[in-house]
C-alpha positions in Angstrom: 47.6 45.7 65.4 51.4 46.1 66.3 52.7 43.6 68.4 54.0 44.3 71.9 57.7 44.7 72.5 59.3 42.2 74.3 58.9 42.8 77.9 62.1 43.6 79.9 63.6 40.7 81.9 62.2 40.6 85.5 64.7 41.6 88.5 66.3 39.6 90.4 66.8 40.1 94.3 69.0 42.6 95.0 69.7 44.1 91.2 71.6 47.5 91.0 69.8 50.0 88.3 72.2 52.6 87.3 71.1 56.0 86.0 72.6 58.2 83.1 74.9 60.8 84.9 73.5 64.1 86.1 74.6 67.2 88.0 72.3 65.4 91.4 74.0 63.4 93.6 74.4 59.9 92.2 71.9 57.4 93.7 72.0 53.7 93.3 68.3 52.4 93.2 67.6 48.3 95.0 65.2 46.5 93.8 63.9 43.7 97.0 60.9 41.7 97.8 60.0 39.7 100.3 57.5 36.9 98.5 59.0 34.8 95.8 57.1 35.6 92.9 59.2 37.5 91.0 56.5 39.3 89.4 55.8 41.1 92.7 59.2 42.7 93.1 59.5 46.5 92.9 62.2 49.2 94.1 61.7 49.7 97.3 64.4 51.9 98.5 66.7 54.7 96.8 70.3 55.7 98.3 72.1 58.1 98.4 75.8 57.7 97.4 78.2 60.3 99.1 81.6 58.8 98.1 83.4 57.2 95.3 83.5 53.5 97.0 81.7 50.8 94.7 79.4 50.6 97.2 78.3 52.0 100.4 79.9 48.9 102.6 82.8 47.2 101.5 84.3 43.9 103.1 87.8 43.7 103.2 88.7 40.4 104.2 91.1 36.8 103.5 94.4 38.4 104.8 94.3 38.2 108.5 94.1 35.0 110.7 93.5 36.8 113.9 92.5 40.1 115.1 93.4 43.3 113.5 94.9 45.7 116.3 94.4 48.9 113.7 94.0 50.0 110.8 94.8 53.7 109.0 94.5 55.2 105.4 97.6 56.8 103.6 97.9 60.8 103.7 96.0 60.5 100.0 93.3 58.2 101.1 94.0 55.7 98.4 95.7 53.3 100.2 94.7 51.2 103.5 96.9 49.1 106.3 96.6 46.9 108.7 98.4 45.2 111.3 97.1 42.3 112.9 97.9 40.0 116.1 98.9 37.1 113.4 101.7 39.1 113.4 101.3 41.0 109.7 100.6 43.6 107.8 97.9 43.7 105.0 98.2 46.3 102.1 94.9 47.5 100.4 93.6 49.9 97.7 90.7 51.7 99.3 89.0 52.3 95.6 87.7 49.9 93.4 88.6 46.7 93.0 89.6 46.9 96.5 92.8 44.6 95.7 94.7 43.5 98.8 98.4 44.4 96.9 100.6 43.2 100.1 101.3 41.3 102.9 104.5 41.6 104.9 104.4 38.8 107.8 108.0 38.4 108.3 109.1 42.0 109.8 107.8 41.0 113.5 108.1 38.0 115.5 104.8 39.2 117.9 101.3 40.8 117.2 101.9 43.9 115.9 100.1 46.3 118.1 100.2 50.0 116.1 101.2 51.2 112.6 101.4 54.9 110.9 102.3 56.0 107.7 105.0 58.3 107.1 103.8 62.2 106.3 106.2 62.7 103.4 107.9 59.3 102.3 106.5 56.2 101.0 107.1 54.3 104.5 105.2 52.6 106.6 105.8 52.9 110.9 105.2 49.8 112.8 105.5 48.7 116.5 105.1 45.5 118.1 105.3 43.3 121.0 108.8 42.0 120.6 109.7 46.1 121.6 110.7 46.9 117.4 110.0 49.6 115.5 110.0 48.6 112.4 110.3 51.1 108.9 108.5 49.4 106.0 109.0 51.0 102.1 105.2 49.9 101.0 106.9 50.2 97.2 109.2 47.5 97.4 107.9 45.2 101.0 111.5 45.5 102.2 112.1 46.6 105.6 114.2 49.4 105.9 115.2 50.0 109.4 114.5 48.2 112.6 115.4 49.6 116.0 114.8 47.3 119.3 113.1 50.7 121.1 112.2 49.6 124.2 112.6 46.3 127.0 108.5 46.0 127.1 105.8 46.1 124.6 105.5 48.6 122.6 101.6 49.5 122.5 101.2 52.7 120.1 103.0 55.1 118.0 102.5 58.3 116.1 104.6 60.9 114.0 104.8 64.1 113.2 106.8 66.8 111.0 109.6 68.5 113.2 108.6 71.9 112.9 110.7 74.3 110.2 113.4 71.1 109.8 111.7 69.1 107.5 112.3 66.1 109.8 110.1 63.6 110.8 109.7 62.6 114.3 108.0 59.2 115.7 106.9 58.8 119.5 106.5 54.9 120.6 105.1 54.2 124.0 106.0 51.1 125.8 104.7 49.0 128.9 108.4 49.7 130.4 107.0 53.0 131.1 108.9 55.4 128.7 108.1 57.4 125.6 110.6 57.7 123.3 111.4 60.0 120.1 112.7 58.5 117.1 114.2 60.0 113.8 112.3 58.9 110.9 113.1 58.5 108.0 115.6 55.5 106.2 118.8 57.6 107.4 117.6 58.5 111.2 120.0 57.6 114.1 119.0 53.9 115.6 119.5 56.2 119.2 116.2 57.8 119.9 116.3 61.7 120.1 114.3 62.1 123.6 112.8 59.8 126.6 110.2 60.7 128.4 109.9 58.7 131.9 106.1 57.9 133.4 106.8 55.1 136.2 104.0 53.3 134.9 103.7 51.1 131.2 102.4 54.1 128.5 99.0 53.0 126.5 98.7 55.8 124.2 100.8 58.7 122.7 99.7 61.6 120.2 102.0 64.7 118.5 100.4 68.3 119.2 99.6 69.9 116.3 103.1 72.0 116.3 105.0 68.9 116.8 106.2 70.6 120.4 104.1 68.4 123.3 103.8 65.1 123.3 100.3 63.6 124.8 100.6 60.4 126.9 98.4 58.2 128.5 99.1 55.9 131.0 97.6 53.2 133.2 97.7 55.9 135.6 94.4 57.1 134.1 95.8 60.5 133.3 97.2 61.8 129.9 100.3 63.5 130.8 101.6 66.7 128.4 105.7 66.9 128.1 107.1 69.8 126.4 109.8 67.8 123.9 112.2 71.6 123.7 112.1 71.6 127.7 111.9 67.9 128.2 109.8 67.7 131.5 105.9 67.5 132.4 104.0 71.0 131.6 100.3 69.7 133.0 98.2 66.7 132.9 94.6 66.1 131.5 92.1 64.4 134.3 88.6 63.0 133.7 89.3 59.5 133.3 88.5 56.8 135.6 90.3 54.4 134.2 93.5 53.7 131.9 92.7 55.7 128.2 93.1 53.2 125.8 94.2 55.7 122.5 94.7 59.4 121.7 93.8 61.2 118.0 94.3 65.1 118.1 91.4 67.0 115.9 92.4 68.1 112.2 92.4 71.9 113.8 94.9 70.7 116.6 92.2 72.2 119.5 90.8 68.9 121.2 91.8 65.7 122.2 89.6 62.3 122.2 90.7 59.7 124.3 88.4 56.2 124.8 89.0 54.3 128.1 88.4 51.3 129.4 85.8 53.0 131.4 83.4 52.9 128.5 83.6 56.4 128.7 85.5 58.9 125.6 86.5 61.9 126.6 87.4 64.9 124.4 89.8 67.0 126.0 90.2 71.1 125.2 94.4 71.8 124.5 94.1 74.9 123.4 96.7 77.3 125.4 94.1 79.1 126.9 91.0 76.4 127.8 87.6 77.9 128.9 87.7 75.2 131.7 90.2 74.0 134.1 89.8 70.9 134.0 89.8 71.0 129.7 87.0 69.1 129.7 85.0 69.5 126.6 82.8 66.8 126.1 82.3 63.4 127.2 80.7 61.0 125.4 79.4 57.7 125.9 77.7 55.0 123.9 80.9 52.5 123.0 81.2 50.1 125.8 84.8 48.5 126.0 84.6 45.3 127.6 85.9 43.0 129.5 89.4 41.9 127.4 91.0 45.3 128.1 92.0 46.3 124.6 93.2 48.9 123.7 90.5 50.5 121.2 91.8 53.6 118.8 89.3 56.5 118.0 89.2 58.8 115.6 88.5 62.4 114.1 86.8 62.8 110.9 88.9 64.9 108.1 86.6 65.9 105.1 84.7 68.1 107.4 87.4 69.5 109.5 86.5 67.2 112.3 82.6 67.4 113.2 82.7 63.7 114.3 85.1 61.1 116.1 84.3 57.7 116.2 84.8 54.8 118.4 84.7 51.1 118.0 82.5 48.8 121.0 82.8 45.4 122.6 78.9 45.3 121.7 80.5 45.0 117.4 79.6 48.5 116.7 81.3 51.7 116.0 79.7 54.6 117.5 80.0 58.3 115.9 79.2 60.9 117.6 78.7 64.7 116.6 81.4 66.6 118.3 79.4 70.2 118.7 76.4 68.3 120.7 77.8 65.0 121.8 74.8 63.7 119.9 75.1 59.7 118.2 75.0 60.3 114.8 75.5 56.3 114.1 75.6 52.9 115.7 77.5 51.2 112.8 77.0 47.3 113.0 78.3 44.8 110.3 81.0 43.3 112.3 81.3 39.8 114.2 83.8 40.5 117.5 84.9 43.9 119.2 85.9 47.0 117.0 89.2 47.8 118.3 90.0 50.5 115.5 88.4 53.0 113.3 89.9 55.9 110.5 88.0 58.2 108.7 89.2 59.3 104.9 91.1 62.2 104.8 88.8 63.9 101.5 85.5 61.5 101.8 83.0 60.6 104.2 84.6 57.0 104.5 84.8 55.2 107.4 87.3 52.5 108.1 87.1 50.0 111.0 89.0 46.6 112.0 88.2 44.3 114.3 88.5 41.1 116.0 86.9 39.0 113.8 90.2 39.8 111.4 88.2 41.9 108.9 87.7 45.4 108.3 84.5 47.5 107.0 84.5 50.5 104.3 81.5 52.3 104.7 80.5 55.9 103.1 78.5 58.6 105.7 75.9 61.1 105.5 77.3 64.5 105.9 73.6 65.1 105.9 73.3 63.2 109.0 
């Protein structure tokens, strides 16, 4: 009689099996019991990987003292920032190992409230509340540029290529009520190209998808729409009853979501000829914002073309929603204080979310779902 082989070594709780390669969507089988005898412990569950992350949640975390006030991928995806009330910037590949390359905590002298990453150069856009806008070359850490752009707190930013000029454009809006339109870039003018006044401090600001209207939201409650050739107020977008707390224009450049402090998230039709007058498309609820007034950033997803925006909660969850139906697709926990931002990956189904515990979250989707 042959004698038996030796008998594989049992698992241990929580092993990862991988499986040869084949044309099916990878999986990544978890073995888990319960009872402590190891004989007893069997795969239980199989899941499906949709992404190239090492696995389907990713902390990112040790950087930050305080909380993170957002949080975006680069144009490629590959790279991650953050900006923080500890006044830094963290610096992170988004693929394995996940290394955190960078921190740059000397280029503001308050919490640093909003950052963006340049379309076309290796720079990095970042406003705070000691009213700078500070340029950033992520290849080097040195600051290239700093402009003192407005007398209050600067609370967001975004940018956008100037149409046929190959010039980039950055809007910053401030408490002091203005919105103003900087040259990008490391040669731009220090003198802003346009101002936009409100009469009351700016929250949120957002490019149109032809770089011609600027979106603004205000503690007004309204998001105002200025034409940057004509200077001056074209319309407004109503709905909210309370002051919108971020703006993220959709990949195709139709719609417009905007969280408040209402709880409620509203996304807005600007196309030129809306269905609706009031350009109300949807409005979604199912992220509550608090008490502490911050000012939480949505989000569009990209892989898909924008079937789903996501919003962080004051209840430590991100809610995603399906755009078509208004339908929750996800209640995301994993987090320990508010989610005040969130980014999807422009080519995966990542998600990316920061909060005020100082850490952030990758975690891979169901475009199933």
């Amino acid at each position: 009689m042959s004698k038996r082989g030796a008998s594989p070594p049992p698992f241990t709780e929580g092993t990862l099996i991988k499986r040869a390669r084949s044309n099916s969507p990878a999986r990544n089988q978890i073995a888990i019991s319960s009872g402590n005898d190891e004989r007893q412990k069997g795969l239980i569950r199989s899941v499906k990987r949709t992404s190239n992350l090492e696995a389907p949640i990713i902390s990112l975390s040790g950087s930050h003292s305080a909380e993170i006030l957002s949080c975006r991928f680069d144009p490629t995806g590959q790279n991650i920032a953050a900006c923080s009330a500890d006044r830094s910037v963290s610096l992170w590949r988004t693929y394995p190992p996940n290394t955190n390359y960078g921190l740059l905590s000397s280029h503001h002298k308050a919490p640093i409230l909003d950052l963006q990453w340049s379309l076309f150069s290796p720079l990095l856009y970042t406003v705070s509340a000691d009213q700078i806008l500070s340029f950033t070359d992520v290849t080097t850490g040195q600051r290239t540029r700093k402009i003192r752009a407005h007398r209050g707190i600067i609370n967001a930013l975004d940018r956008t290529m100037a149409g046929g000029a190959g010039i980039e454009l950055i809007a910053t809006a401030s408490d002091d009520g203005t919105v103003r339109v900087w040259e990008g870039g490391e040669d731009g003018s220090k003198n802003s190209v346009a101002v936009f006044e409100l009469g009351c401090p700016a929250t949120s600001v957002a490019w149109s998808a032809d770089g011609q209207n600027l979106y603004i939201g205000a503690l007004d409650n309204e998001i105002h729409v200025y034409d940057l050739r004509k200077g001056e107020q074209v319309y407004s977008l109503t709905g909210h009853t309370d002051t919108p707390t971020s703006l993220a224009l959709s990949p195709n450049g139709a719609y417009l979501l905007s969280p408040s402090f209402s709880s409620h998230t509203i996304i807005h039709d600007v196309r030129p000829f809306a269905p609706t007058p009031t350009r109300i498309h949807r409005v979604l609820q199912g992220a509550p914002a608090g008490f502490e007034n911050t000012l939480l950033k949505g989000a569009w997803s990209k892989d898909d073309g924008g079937q789903r925006v996501a919003v962080g909660g004051a209840d430590r969850m991100v809610c995603v929603w399906d755009v078509d139906s208004g339908r929750v697709l996800y209640k995301l926990p994993g987090h320990r204080g508010t989610v005040t931002c969130v980014d999807f990956h422009p080519k995966e189904p990542i998600i990316l979310t920061g909060s005020k515990d100082g850490t952030m979250l990758l975690g891979e989707l169901d475009p199933s779902v």
